[in-house]
RODO-2510 file (C-alpha; in nm, 4 decimals, decimal comma):
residues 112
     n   res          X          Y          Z
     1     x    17,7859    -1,6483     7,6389
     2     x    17,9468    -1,9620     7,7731
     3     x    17,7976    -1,8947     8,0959
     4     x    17,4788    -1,8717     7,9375
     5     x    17,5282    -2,2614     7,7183
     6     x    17,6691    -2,3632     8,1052
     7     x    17,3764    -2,3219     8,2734
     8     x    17,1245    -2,4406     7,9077
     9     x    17,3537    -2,7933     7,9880
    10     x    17,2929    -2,8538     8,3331
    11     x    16,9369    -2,7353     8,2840
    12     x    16,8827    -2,9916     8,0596
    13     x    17,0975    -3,2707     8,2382
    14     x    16,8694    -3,2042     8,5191
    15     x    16,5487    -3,2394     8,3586
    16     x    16,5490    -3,4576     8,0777
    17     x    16,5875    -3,7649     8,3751
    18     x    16,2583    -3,6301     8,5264
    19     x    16,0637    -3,5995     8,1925
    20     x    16,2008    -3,9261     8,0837
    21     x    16,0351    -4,1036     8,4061
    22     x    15,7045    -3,9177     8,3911
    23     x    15,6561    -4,0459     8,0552
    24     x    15,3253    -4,2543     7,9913
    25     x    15,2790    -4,6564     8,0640
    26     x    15,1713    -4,6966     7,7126
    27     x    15,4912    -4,5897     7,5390
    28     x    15,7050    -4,8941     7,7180
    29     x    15,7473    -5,1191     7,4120
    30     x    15,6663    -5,4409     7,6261
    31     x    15,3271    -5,2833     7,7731
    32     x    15,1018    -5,4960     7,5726
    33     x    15,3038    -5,8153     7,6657
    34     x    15,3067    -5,7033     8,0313
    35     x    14,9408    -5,5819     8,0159
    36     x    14,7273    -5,7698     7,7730
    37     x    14,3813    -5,7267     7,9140
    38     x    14,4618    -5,3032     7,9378
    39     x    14,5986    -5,3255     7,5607
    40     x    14,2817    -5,5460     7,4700
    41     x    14,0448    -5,2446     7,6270
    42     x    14,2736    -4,9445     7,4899
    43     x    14,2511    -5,0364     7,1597
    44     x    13,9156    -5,1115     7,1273
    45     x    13,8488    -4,7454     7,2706
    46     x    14,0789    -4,6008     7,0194
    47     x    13,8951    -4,8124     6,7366
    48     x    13,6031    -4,6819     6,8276
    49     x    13,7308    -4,3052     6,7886
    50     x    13,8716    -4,4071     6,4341
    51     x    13,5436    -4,5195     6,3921
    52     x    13,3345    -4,1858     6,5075
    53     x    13,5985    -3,9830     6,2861
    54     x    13,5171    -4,1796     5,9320
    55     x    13,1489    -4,1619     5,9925
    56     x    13,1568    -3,7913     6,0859
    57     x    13,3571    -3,7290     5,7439
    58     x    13,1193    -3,9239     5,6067
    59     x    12,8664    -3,7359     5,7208
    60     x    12,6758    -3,9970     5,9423
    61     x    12,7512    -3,7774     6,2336
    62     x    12,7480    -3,4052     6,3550
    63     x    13,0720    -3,2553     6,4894
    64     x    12,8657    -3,2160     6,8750
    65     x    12,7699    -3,6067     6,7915
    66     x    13,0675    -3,7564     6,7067
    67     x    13,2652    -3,5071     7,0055
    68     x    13,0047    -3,6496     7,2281
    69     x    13,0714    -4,0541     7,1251
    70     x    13,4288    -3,9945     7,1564
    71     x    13,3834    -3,8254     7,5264
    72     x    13,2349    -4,1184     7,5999
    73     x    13,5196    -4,3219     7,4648
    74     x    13,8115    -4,1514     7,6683
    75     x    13,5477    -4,1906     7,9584
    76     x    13,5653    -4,5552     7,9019
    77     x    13,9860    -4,4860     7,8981
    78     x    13,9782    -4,2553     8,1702
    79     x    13,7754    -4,5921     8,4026
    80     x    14,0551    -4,8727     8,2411
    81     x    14,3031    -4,6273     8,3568
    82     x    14,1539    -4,6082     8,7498
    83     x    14,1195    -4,9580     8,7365
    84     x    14,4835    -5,0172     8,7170
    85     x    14,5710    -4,7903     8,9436
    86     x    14,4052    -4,9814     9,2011
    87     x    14,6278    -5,2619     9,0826
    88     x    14,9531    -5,1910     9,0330
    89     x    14,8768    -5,1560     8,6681
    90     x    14,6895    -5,4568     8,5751
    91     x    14,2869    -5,5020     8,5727
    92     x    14,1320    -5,8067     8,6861
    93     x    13,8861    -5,9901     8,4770
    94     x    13,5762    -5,8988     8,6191
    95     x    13,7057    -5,5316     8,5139
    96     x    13,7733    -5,6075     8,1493
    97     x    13,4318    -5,7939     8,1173
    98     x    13,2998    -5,4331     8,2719
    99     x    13,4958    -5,2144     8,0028
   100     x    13,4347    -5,4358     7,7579
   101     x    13,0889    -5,4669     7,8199
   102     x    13,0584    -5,0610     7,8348
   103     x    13,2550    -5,0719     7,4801
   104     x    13,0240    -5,2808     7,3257
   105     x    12,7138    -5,0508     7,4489
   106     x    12,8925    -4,7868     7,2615
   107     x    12,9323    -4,9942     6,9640
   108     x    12,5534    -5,0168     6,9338
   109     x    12,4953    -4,6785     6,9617
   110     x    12,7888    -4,5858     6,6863
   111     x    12,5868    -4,8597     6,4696
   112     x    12,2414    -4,7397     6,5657
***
């Protein structure tokens, strides 16, 4: 038995450290400080899920619709997230005018 919460400790002492450091950008308190052009595009994607979910419960939308929309959201996440790999994190300008400009076409067709 003590052999047995031995080896559960140094299991854990091992890999807590390497979960710890693969966790997510976005969970740093200071990442929208550090990264206000990222936070700018992430939370208009997310605002347009909260949006997709209300009008589906509303019943503006179909379940395939509003699954599609929000594919297309994530896609817009999935890009931001590229982008700042390319740059140690950050996006430049002309990438946040791109993101945002690809959020806004999926405004209009939420609001179509």
């Amino acid at each position: 038995m003590n052999k047995q919460i031995i080896l559960t400790t140094a299991f854990a002492l091992f890999l807590i450290p390497a979960f710890a450091s693969a966790a997510p950008a976005e969970s740093n308190p200071d990442f929208a400080f550090q990264h206000p052009a990222r936070t700018q595009v992430v939370y208009r994607v997310e605002r347009i899920k909260w949006i997709v979910d209300q009008r589906q419960q509303a019943g503006d939308f179909t379940r395939h619709q509003a699954d599609a929309l929000k594919a297309e959201a994530d896609g817009i996440h999935a890009e931001e997230k590229f982008f700042a790999t390319r740059h140690g994190g950050r996006i430049t300008a002309t990438e946040q005018k791109r993101l945002n400009w690809e959020v806004d076409q999926l405004f209009r067709q939420i609001n179509a």
